[in-house]
N, CA, C and O of each residue as an XYZ file, in Angstrom:
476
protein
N       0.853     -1.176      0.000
C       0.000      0.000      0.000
C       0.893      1.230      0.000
O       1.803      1.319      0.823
N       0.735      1.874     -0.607
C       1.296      3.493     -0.993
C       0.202      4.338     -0.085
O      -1.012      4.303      0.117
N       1.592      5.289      0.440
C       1.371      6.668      1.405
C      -0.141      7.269      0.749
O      -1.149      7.602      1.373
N       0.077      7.273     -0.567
C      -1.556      8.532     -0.872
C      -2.577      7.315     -0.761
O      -3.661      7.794     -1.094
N      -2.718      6.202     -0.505
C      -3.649      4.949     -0.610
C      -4.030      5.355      0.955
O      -5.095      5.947      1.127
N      -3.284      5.087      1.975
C      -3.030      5.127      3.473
C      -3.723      6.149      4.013
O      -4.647      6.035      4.819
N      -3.190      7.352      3.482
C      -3.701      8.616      3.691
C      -5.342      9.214      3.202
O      -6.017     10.156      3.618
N      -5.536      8.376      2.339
C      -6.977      8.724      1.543
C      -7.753      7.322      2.456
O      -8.970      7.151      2.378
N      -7.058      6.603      3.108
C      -8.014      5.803      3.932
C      -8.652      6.083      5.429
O      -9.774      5.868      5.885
N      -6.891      6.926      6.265
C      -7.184      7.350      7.170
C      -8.055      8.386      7.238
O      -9.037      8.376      7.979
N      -7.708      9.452      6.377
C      -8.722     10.655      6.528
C     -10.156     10.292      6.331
O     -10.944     10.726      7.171
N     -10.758      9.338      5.050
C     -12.182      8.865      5.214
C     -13.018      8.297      6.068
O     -14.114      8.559      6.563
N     -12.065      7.277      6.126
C     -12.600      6.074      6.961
C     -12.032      5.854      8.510
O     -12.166      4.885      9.258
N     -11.530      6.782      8.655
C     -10.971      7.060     10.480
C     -12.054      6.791     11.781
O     -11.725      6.655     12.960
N     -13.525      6.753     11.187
C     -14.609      6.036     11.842
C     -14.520      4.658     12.348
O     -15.254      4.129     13.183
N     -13.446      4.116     11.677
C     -12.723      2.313     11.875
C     -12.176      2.521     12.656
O     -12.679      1.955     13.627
N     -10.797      3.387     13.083
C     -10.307      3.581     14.078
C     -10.171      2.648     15.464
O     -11.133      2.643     16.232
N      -9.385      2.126     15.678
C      -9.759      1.740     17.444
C      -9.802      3.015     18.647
O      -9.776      4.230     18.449
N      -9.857      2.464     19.607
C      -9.853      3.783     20.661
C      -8.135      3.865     20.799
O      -7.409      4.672     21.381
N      -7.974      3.191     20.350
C      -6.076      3.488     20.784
C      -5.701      4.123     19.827
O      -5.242      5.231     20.104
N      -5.725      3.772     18.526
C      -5.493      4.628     16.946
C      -5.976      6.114     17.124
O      -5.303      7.124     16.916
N      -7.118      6.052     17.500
C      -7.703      7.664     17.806
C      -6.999      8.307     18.640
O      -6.759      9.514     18.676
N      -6.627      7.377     19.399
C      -5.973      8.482     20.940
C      -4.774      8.895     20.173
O      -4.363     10.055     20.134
N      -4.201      7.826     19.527
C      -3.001      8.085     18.712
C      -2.826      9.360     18.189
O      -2.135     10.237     18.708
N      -3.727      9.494     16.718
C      -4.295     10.301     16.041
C      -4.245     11.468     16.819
O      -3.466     12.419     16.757
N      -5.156     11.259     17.529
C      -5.047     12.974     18.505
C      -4.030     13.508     19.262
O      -3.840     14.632     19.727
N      -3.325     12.322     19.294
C      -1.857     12.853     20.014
C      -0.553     13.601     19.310
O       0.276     14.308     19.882
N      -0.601     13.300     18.131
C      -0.025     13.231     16.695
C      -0.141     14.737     16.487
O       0.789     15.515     16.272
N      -1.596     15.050     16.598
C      -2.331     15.919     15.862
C      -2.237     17.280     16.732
O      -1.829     18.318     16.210
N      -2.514     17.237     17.671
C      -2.037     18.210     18.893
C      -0.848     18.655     19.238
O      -0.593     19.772     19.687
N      -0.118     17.792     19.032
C       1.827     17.529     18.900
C       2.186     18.462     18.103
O       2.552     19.561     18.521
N       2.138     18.190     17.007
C       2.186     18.862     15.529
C       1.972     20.284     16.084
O       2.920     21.033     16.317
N       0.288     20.726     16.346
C       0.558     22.181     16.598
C       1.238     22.626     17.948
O       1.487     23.830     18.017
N       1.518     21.983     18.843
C       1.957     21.898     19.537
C       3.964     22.989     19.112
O       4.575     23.933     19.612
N       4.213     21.786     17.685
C       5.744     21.764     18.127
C       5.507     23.326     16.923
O       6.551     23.968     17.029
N       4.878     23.799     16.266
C       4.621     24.626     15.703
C       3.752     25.669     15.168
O       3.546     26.373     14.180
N       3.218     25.298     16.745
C       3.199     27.298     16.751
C       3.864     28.102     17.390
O       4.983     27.885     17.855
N       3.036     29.425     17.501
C       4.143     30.561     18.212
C       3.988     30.824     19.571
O       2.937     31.424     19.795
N       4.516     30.639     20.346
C       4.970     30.995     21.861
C       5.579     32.553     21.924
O       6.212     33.073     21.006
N       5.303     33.089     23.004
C       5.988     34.068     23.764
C       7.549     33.600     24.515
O       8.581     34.229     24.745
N       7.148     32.274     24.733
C       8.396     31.539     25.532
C       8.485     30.271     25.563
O       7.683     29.621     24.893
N       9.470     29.615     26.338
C       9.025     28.207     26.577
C       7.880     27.637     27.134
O       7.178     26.690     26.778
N       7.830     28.425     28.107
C       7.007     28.130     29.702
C       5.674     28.489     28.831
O       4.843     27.593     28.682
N       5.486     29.540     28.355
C       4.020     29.618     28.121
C       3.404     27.804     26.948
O       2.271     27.322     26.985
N       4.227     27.427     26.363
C       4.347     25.944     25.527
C       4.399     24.796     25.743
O       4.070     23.818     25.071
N       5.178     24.999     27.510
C       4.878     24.022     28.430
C       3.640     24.023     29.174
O       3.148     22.980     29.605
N       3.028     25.371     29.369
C       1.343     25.752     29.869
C       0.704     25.282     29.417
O      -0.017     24.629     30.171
N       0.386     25.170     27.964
C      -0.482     24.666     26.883
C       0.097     23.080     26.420
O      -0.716     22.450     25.744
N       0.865     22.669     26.591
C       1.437     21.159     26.677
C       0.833     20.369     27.731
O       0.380     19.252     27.483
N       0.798     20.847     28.819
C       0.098     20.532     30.218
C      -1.371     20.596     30.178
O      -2.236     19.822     30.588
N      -1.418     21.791     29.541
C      -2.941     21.382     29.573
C      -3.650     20.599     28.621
O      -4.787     20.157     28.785
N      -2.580     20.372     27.133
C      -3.206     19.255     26.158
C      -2.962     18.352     27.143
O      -4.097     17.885     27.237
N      -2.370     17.811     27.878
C      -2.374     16.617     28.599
C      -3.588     16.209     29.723
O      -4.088     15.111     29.967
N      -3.873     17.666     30.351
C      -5.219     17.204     31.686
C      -6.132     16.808     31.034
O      -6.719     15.764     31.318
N      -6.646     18.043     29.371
C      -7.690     17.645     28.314
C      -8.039     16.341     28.089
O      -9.196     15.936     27.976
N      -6.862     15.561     28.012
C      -6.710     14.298     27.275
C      -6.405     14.261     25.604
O      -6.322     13.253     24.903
N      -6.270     15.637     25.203
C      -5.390     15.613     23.566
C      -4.239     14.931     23.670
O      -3.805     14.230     22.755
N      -3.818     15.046     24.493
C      -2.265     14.130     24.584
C      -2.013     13.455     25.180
O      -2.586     13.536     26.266
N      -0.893     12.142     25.004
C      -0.922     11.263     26.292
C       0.378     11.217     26.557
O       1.198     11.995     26.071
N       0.620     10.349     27.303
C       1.926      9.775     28.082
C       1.701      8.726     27.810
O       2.881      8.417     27.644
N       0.940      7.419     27.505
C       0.324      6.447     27.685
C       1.274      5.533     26.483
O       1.066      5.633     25.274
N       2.458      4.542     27.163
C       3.785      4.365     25.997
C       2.766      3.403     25.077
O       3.140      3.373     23.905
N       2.082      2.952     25.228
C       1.189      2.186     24.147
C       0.511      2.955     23.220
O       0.631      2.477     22.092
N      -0.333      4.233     23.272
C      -0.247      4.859     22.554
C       0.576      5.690     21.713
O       0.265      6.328     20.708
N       1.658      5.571     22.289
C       2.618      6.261     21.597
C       3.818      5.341     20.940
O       4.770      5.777     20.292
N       3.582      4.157     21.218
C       4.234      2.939     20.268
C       3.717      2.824     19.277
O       4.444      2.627     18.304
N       2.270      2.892     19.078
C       1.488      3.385     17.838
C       2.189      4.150     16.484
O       2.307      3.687     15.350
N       2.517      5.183     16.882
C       3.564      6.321     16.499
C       4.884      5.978     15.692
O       5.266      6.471     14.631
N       5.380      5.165     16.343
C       6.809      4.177     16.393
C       7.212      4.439     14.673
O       6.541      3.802     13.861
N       7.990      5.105     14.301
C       8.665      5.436     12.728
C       7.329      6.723     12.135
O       7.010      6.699     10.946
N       6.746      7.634     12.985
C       6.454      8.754     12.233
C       4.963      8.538     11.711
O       4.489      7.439     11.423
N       4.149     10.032     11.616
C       2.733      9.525     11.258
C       2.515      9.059     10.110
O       1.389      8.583      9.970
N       3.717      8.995      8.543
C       3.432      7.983      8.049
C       3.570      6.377      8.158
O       3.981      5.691      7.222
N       3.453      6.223      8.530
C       4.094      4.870      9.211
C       3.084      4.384      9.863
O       2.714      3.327      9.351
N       2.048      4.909     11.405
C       1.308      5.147     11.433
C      -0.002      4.776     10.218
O      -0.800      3.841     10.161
N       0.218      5.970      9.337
C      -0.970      5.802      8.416
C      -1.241      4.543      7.885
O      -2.319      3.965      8.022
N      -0.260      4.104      7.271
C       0.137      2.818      6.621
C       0.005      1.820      7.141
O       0.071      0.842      6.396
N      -0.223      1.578      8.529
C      -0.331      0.507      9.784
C      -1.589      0.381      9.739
O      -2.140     -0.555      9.159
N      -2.192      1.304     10.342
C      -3.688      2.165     10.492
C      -4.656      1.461      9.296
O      -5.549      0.665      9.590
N      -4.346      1.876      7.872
C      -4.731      2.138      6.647
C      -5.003      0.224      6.115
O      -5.988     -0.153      5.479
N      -3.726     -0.799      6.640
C      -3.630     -1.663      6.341
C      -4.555     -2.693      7.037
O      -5.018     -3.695      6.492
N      -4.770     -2.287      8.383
C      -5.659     -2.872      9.142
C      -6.778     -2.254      9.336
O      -7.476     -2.440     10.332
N      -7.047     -1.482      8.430
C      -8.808     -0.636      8.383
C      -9.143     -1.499      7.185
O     -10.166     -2.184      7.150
N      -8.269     -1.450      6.219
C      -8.789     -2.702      4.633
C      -8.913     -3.880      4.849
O      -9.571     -4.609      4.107
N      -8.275     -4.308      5.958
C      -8.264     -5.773      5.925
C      -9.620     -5.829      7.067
O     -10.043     -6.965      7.282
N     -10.128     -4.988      7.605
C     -11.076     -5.722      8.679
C     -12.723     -4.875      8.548
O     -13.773     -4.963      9.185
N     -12.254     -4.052      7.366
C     -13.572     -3.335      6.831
C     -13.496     -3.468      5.211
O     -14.148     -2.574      4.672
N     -12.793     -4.461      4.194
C     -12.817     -4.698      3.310
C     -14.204     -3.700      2.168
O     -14.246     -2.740      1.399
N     -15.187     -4.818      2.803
C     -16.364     -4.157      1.949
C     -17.040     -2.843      2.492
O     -18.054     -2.406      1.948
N     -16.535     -2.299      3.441
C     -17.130     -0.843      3.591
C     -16.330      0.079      3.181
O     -16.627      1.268      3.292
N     -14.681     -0.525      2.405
C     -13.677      0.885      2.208
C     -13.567      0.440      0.544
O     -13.175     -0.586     -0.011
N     -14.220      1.991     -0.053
C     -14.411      2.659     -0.804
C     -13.684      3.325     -1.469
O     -13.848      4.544     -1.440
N     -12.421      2.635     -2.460
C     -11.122      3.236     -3.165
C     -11.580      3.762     -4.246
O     -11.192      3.313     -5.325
N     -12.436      4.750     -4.198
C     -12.877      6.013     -5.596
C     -11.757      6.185     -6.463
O     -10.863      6.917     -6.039
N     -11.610      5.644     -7.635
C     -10.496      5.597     -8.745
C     -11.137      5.968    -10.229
O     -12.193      5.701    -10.803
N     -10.099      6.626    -10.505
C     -10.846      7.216    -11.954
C     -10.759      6.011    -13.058
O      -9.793      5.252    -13.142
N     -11.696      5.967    -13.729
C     -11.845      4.498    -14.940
C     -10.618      4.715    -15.761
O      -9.757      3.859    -15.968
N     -10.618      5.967    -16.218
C      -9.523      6.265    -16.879
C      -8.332      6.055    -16.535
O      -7.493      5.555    -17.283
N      -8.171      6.339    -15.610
C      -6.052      6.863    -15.005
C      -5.893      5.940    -14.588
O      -5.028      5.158    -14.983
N      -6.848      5.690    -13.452
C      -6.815      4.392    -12.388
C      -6.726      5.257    -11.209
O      -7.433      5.021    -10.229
N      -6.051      6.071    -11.230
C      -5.830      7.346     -9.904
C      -7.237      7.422     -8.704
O      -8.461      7.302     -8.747
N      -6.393      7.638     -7.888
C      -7.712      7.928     -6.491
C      -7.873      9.284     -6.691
O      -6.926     10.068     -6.751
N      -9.780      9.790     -6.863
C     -10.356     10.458     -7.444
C     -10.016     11.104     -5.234
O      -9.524     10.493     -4.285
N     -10.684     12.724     -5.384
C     -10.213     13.378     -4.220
C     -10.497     12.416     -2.757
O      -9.722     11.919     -1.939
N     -12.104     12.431     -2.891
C     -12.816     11.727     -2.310
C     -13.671     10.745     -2.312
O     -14.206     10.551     -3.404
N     -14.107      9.774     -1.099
C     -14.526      8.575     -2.185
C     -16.019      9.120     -2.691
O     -16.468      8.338     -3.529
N     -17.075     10.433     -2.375
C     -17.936     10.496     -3.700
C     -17.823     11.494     -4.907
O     -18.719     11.806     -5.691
N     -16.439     11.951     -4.879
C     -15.739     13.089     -5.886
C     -16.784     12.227     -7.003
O     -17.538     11.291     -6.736
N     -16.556     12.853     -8.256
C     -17.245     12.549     -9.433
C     -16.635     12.936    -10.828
O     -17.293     13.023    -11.865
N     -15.528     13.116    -10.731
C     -14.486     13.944    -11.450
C     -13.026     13.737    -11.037
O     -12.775     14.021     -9.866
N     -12.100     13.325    -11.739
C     -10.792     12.806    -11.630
C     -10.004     14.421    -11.569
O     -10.202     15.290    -12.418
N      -9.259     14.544    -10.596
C      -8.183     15.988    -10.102
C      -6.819     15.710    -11.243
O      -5.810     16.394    -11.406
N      -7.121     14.817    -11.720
C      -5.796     14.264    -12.444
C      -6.052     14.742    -14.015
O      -6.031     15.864    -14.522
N      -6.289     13.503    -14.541
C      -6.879     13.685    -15.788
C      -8.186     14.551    -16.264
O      -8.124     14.865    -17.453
N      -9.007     14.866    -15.778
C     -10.479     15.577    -15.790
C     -11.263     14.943    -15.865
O     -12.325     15.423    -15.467
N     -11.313     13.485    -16.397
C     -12.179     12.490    -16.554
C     -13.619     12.458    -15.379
O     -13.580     12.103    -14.201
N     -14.930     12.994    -16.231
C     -16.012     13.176    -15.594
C     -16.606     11.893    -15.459
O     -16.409     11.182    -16.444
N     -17.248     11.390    -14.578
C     -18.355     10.260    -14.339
C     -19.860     10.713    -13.727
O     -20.615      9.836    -13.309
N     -20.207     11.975    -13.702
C     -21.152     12.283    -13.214
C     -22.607     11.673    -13.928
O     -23.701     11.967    -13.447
């Protein structure tokens, strides 16, 4: 499975998710703005770090964060591989007839690639 396969699975179909993948996900996701945005200082980054943590956006929890283990693609691809294999007939790889390409979304109606309409 290829990164844009992975990625067009997680973002759709992230409703598959386990509760650990999600926690994942949100930990990932909070992190991220976390390591980039703008601070006044440290301390004010550690304020808002602390408090993604009381929230529950973030964890400590090393199982969720073994999840993680080689980066959120890696992640995706884990995620992505065991959402196809255990929701087969509910995941929906929207591909243009033409290209073969994964159309944006799975009810896009129009290929971003080639232009190829199916409406």
């Amino acid at each position: 499975m290829d990164l844009e396969e992975a990625q067009y699975i997680t973002r759709y179909y992230a409703n598959f998710f386990t509760k650990e993948e999600s926690l994942a996900w949100r930990h990932w996701s909070t992190k991220y703005k976390l390591d980039h945005g703008t601070y006044e200082d440290e301390e004010q980054r550690e304020r808002r770090k602390n408090a993604n943590l009381e929230r529950g956006w973030m964890t400590e929890d090393p199982s969720i964060l073994e999840l993680l283990t080689g980066g959120i693609d890696q992640f995706n691809i884990r995620t992505a591989q065991r959402i196809l294999h255990d929701h087969e007939k509910e995941v929906f790889l929207n591909r243009c007839e033409q290209c073969k390409k994964l159309a944006r979304t799975p009810k896009a109606k129009q290929c971003r690639f080639c232009g190829n309409d199916w409406h």
